[in-house]
C-alpha positions in Angstrom: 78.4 198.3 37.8 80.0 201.3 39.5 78.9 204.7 38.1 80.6 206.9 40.9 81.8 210.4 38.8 85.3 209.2 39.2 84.6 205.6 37.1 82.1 207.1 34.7 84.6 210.4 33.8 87.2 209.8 31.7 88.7 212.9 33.0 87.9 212.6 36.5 89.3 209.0 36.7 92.6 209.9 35.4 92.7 212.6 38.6 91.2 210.1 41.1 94.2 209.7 43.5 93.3 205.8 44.7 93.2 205.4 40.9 96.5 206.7 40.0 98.1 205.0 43.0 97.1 201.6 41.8 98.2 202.1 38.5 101.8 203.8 39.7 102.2 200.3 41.9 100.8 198.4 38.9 103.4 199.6 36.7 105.7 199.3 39.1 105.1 195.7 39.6 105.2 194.8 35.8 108.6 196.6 35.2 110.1 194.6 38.5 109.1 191.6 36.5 111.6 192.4 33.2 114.8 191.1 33.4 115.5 194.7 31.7 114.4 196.4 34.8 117.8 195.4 36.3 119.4 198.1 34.0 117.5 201.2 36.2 118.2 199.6 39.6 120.0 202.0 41.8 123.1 201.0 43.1 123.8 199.4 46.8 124.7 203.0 47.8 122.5 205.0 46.2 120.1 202.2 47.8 121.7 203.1 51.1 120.7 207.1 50.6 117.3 206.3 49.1 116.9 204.2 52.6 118.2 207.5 54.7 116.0 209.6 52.6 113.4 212.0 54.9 110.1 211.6 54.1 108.0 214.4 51.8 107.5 217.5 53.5 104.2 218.9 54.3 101.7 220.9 52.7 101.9 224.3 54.5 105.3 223.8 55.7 107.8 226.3 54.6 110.5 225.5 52.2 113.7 227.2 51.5 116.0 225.9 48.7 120.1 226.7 49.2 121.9 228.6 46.2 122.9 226.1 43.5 124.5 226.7 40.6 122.6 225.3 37.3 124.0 223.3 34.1 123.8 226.1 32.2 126.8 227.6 34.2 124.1 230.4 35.6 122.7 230.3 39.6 120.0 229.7 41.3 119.7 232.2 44.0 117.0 231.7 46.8 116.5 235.9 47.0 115.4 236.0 43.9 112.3 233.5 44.4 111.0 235.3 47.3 107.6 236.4 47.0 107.3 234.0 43.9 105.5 230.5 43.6 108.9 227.9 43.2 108.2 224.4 41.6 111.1 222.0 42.6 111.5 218.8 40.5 113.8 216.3 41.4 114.4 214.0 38.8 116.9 211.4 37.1 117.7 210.7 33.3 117.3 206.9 34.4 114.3 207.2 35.8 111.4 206.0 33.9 108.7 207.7 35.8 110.9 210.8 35.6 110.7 210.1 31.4 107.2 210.2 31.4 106.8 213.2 33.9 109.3 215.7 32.4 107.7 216.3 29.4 104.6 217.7 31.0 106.6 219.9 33.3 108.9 221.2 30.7 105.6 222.1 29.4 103.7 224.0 32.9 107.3 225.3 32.5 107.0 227.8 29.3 103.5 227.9 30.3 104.1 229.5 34.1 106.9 231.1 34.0 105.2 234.7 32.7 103.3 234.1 35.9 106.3 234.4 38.4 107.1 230.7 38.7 110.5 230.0 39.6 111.8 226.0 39.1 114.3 224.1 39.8 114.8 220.9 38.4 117.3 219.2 40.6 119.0 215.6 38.8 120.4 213.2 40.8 122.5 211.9 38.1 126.1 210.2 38.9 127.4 212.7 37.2 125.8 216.9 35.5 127.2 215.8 32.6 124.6 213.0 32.2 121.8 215.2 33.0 123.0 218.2 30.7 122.8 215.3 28.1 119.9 213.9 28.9 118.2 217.9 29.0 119.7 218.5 25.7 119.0 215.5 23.5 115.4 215.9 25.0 115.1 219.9 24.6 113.7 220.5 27.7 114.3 224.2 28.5 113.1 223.8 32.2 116.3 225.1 34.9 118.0 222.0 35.9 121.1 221.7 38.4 122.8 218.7 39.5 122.4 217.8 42.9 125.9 216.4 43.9 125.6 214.6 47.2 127.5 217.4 49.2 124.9 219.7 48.2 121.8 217.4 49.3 123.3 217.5 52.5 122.0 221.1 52.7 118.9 220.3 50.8 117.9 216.1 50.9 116.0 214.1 48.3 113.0 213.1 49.8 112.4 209.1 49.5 111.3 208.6 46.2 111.2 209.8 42.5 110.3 212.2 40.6 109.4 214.5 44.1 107.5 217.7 42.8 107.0 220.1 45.5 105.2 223.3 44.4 106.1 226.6 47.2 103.6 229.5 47.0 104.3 232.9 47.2 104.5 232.8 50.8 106.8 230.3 51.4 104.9 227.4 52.3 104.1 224.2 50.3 101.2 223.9 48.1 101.9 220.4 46.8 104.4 217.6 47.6 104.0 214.9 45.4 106.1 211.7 45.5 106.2 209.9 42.0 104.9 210.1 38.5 102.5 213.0 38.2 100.4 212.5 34.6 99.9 215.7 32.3 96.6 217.1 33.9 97.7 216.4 37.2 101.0 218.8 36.2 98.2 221.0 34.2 96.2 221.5 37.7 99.1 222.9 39.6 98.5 226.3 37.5 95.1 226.4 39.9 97.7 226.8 42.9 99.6 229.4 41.9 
């Protein structure tokens, strides 16, 4: 019987990274199974882009977002999250790790923001008006802009989704994370900042 901290914690096991990775590819293996799952497959182009896609950026590199204006008609401006810890979130509304993640980071959201923290919650919807939808019939309150493919060509999706990457005050990641993050995993990012 193992009885390692990580197996006997209920807590810890949830935040064991090996652990979470084997449930992530898990899931994702079930859901490939469903003839449903046809329904979130990307298109041959967006295929194509995922394909193309640079890989995660590293911890302690620096990170600098481009101005981008949000789907609440207001702007992002890099300036003014200079000196700030900036949590970038890209996401989609037909992403079902996305689903399950957004929640929790709408959450560290409300919860962070009388900190400093600056986010940016970029949707890489068709089209803003399905991700406006999407933020609205959900209530999420968390800044979200639409990522139009001109625009990632100034600032690309890494491979993957949902892609948190968490900037500290100096400029230089903290976190990159590539897929579904659960709630305490979201929870612990507070430590960083």
């Amino acid at each position: 019987m193992d009885t390692s901290p990580a197996r006997s914690d209920p807590a810890r096991r949830h935040a064991d990274p090996a652990r979470r990775r084997w449930l992530l590819g898990t899931a994702a293996a079930a859901l490939a199974g469903h003839p449903w799952a046809s329904a979130w497959a990307q298109p041959a182009s967006a295929a194509a882009e995922e394909a193309k896609a640079p890989p995660m950026p590293l911890v302690g590199a620096e990170l600098k977002l481009p101005r981008l204006t949000l789907l609440d008609g207001s702007v992002f401006e890099p300036a003014r999250a200079e000196g700030r810890p900036l949590l970038v979130y890209w996401w989609s509304s037909t992403c079902p790790f996305c689903a399950l993640q957004s929640p929790s980071m709408d959450k560290f959201w409300l919860g962070q923001k009388g900190r400093g923290l600056i986010m940016v919650a970029l949707s890489i919807d068709k089209r803003p008006e399905d991700a406006a939808a999407y933020l609205k019939s959900r209530g999420y309150s968390f800044p979200a802009g639409w990522a139009s493919p001109e625009w990632r060509k100034t600032f690309p999706k890494p491979r993957g989704l949902p892609i948190t990457l968490l900037r500290g005050r100096d400029g230089k990641l903290l976190l990159a994370e590539r897929g579904q993050m659960f709630a305490e995993d979201v929870e612990a990012m507070a430590d960083l900042i």
